[in-house]
C-alpha positions in Angstrom: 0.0 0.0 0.0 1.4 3.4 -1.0 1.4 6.4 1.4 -0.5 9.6 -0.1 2.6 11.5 0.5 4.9 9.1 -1.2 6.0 10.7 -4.1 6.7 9.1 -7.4 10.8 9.1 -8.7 11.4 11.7 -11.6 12.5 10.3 -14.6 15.7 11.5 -15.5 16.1 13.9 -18.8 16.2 12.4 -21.9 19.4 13.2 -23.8 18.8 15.4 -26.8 20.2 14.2 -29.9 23.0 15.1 -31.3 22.6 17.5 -34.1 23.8 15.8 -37.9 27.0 17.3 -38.9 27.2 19.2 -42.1 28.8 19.8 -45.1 29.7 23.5 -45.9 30.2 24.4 -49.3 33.2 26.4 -49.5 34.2 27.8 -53.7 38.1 28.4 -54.0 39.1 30.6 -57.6 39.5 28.1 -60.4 43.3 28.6 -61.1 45.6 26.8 -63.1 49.4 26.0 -62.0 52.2 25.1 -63.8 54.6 23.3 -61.4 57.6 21.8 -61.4 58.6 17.9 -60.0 60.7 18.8 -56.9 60.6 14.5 -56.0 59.4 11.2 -57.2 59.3 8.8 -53.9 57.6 4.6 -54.6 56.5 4.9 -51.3 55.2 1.3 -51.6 55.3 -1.4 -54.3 51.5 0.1 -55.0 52.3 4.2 -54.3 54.0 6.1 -56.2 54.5 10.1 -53.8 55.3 13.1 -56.2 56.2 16.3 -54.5 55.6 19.5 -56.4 57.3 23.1 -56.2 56.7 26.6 -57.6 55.8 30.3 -56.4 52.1 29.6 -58.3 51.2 27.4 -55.1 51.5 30.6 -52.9 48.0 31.0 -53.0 46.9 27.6 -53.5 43.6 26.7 -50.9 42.4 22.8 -49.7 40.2 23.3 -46.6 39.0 19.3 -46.8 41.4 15.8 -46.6 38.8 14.9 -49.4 39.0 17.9 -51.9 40.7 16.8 -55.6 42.2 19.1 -58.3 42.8 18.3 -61.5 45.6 17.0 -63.1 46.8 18.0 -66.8 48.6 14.5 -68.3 49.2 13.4 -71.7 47.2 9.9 -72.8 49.2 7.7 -74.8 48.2 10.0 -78.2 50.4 12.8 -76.6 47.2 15.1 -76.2 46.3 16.5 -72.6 43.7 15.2 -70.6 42.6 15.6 -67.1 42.0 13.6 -64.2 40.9 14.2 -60.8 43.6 13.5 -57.8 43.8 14.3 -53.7 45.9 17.4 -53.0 48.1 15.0 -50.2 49.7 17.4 -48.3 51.0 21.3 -49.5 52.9 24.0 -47.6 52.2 27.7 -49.1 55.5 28.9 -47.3 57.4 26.2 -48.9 55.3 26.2 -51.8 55.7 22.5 -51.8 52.1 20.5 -52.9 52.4 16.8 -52.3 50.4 13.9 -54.9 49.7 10.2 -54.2 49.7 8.2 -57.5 48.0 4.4 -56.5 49.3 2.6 -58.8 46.5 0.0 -60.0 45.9 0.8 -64.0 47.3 1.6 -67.0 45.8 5.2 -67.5 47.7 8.3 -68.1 48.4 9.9 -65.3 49.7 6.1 -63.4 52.0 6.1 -67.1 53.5 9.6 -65.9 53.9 8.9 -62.4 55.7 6.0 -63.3 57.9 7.7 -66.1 58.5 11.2 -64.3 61.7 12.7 -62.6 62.5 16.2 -61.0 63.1 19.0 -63.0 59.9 17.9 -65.1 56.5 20.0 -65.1 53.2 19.3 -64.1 49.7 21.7 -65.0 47.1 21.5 -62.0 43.6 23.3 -61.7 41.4 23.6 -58.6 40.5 22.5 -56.3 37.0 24.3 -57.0 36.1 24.2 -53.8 35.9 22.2 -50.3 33.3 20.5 -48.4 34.4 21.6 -44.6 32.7 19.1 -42.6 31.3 20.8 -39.3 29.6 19.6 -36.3 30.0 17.5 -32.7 31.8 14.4 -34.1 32.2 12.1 -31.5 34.2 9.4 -33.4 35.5 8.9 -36.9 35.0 5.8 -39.0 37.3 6.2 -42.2 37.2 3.5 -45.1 39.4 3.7 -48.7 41.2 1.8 -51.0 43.9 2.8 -52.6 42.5 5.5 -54.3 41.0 6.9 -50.9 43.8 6.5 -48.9 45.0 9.4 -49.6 42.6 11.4 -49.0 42.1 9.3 -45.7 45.7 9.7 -44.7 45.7 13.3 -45.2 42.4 12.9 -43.1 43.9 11.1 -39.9 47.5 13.6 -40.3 45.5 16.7 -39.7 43.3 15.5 -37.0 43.8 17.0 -33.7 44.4 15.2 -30.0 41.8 13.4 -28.5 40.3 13.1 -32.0 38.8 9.1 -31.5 39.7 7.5 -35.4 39.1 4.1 -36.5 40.1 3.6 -40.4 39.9 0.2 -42.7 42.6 0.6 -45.7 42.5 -2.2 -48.5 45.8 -2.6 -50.1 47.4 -5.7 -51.6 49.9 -6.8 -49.4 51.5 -5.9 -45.5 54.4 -4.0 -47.9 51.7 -2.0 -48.7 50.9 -0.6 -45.4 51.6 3.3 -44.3 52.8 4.9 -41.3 51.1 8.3 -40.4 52.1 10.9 -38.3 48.9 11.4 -36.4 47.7 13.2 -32.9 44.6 11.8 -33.3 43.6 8.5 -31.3 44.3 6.1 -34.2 43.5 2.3 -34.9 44.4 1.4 -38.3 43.1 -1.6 -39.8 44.9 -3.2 -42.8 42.7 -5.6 -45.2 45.1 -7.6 -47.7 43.4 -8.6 -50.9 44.2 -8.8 -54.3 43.9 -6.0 -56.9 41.6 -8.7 -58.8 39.2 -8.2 -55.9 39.6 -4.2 -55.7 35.8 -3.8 -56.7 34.6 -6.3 -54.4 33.2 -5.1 -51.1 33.7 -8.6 -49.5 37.0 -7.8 -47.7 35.8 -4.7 -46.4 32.2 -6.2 -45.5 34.1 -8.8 -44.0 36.5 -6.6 -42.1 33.6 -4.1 -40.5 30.9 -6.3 -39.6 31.8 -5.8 -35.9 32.4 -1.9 -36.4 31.0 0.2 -33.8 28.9 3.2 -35.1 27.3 5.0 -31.9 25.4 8.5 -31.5 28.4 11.0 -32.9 30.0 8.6 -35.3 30.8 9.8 -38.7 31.5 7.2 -41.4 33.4 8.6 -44.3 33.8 5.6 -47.8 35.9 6.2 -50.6 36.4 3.2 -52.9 35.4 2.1 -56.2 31.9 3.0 -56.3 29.6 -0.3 -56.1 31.9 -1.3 -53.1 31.2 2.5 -51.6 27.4 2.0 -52.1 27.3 -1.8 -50.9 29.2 -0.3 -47.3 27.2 2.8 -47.3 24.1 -0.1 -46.8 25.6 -2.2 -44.9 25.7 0.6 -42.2 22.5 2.0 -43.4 20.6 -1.2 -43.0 22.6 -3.7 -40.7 23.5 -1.1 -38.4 21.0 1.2 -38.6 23.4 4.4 -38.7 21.7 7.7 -40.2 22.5 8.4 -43.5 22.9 12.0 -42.7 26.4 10.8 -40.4 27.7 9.1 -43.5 29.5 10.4 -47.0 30.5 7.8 -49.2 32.3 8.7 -52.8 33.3 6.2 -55.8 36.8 7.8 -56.9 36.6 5.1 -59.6 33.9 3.3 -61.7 34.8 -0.4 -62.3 35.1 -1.2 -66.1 34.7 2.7 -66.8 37.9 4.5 -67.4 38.1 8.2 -66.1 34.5 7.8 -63.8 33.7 8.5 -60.8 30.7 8.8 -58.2 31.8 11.8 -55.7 29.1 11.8 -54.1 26.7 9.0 -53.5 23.4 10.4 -53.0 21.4 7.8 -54.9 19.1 4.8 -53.4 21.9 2.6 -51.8 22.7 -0.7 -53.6 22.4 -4.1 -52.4 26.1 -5.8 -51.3 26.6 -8.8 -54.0 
């Protein structure tokens, strides 16, 4: 029996949620560069780094790990055509502007990353412009291949202290594997597979199926773009993370030469 002065307990508050993060739009002047090949570096059997110098980069703006410029490279005809790469790194006092070349095709611009040495010249434009991501991020969740990594290394080098980072990298073998210079709270995951299987999603479905993806967690996907939309539902579906906390991009189309999918914003597709 229950005393009319009893009182009942109060609940405690309810946690508001946390607001989605966004994506700020942020235009840079469309400028073109001439540059010249300061050094050529294989960082790993499947990397080629190419560091770039001249006074044009004084000026030169990337406000996103993510942003890509394009790149002026002759096909095998000897005419110039373009394709889109990660600014890596770039010092405006050193006027230094650092390119990762994976090196899993035959296309033009792998052919003159392969074939280049310092003292030769490179023509950039861009970036356009950068998508600043903004908002309380509690956690990262970063996932690339080869073409993403770096854009995810770049990513996890500028991250602050404290910053809480967990990142899946396909490459083909542990010779493969980076080192980066980090503050953030890192856990790197390697997944070894063949460059047969590089549009599969099976070794990255595989290697996140016990990912965690609580309130704050952003999820950022760059791979070949059926492998970016089959992850993009695994977390959507299986793990029931908002699609508003997530930003996958295909930087390559399989079977599609110069494609790409920047910005998935279609109905996701179903993993094979």
């Amino acid at each position: 029996m229950t005393s009319e002065n009893s009182k009942s307990p109060i609940p405690a508050p309810i946690p508001a949620p946390i607001p989605a993060p966004i994506l700020e739009r942020v235009r840079h002047e469309l400028k073109k560069r001439d540059l010249e090949v300061k050094t050529v570096e294989r960082l790993t059997p499947s990397m080629i780094r190419v560091t770039l110098i001249g006074e044009e980069l004084a000026d030169f703006t990337s406000l996103a790990a993510d942003d890509h410029m394009k790149l002026f490279v002759p096909d095998p005809s000897g005419m110039m055509v373009m394709r889109d790469y990660t600014p890596r790194a770039y010092d405006n006092e050193a006027r230094t502007l650092t390119v990762d070349f994976a090196v899993h095709d035959a296309g033009p611009a792998t052919a003159w990353a392969l074939s280049v040495k310092p003292g030769d010249h490179l023509q950039i434009g861009g970036p356009r412009g950068s998508a600043v991501l903004k908002g309380d991020i509690a956690r990262y969740v970063l996932i690339a291949d080869e073409t993403g990594l770096p854009a995810l290394g770049r990513w996890v080098e500028e991250m602050g202290p404290e910053t809480e980072v967990e990142a899946f990298a396909t490459v083909p073998g542990a010779e493969d594997e980076q080192n980066f210079q980090t503050d953030a709270e890192l856990t790197m995951h390697w997944i070894h597979r063949s460059e047969k299987k590089a549009a599969s999603p099976t070794p990255f479905l595989d290697s996140i199926k016990d990912v965690s993806c609580g309130e704050g967690t952003y999820i950022w996907i760059a791979a070949e773009a059926r492998v970016a939309k089959a992850i993009r539902t695994f977390f959507l579906e299986e793990k029931g993370h908002p699609l508003q906390w997530m930003k996958a991009a295909g930087y390559w189309v399989h079977g599609q030469a110069d494609s790409s999918e920047k910005s998935i914003s279609d109905a996701p597709a179903k993993p094979a």
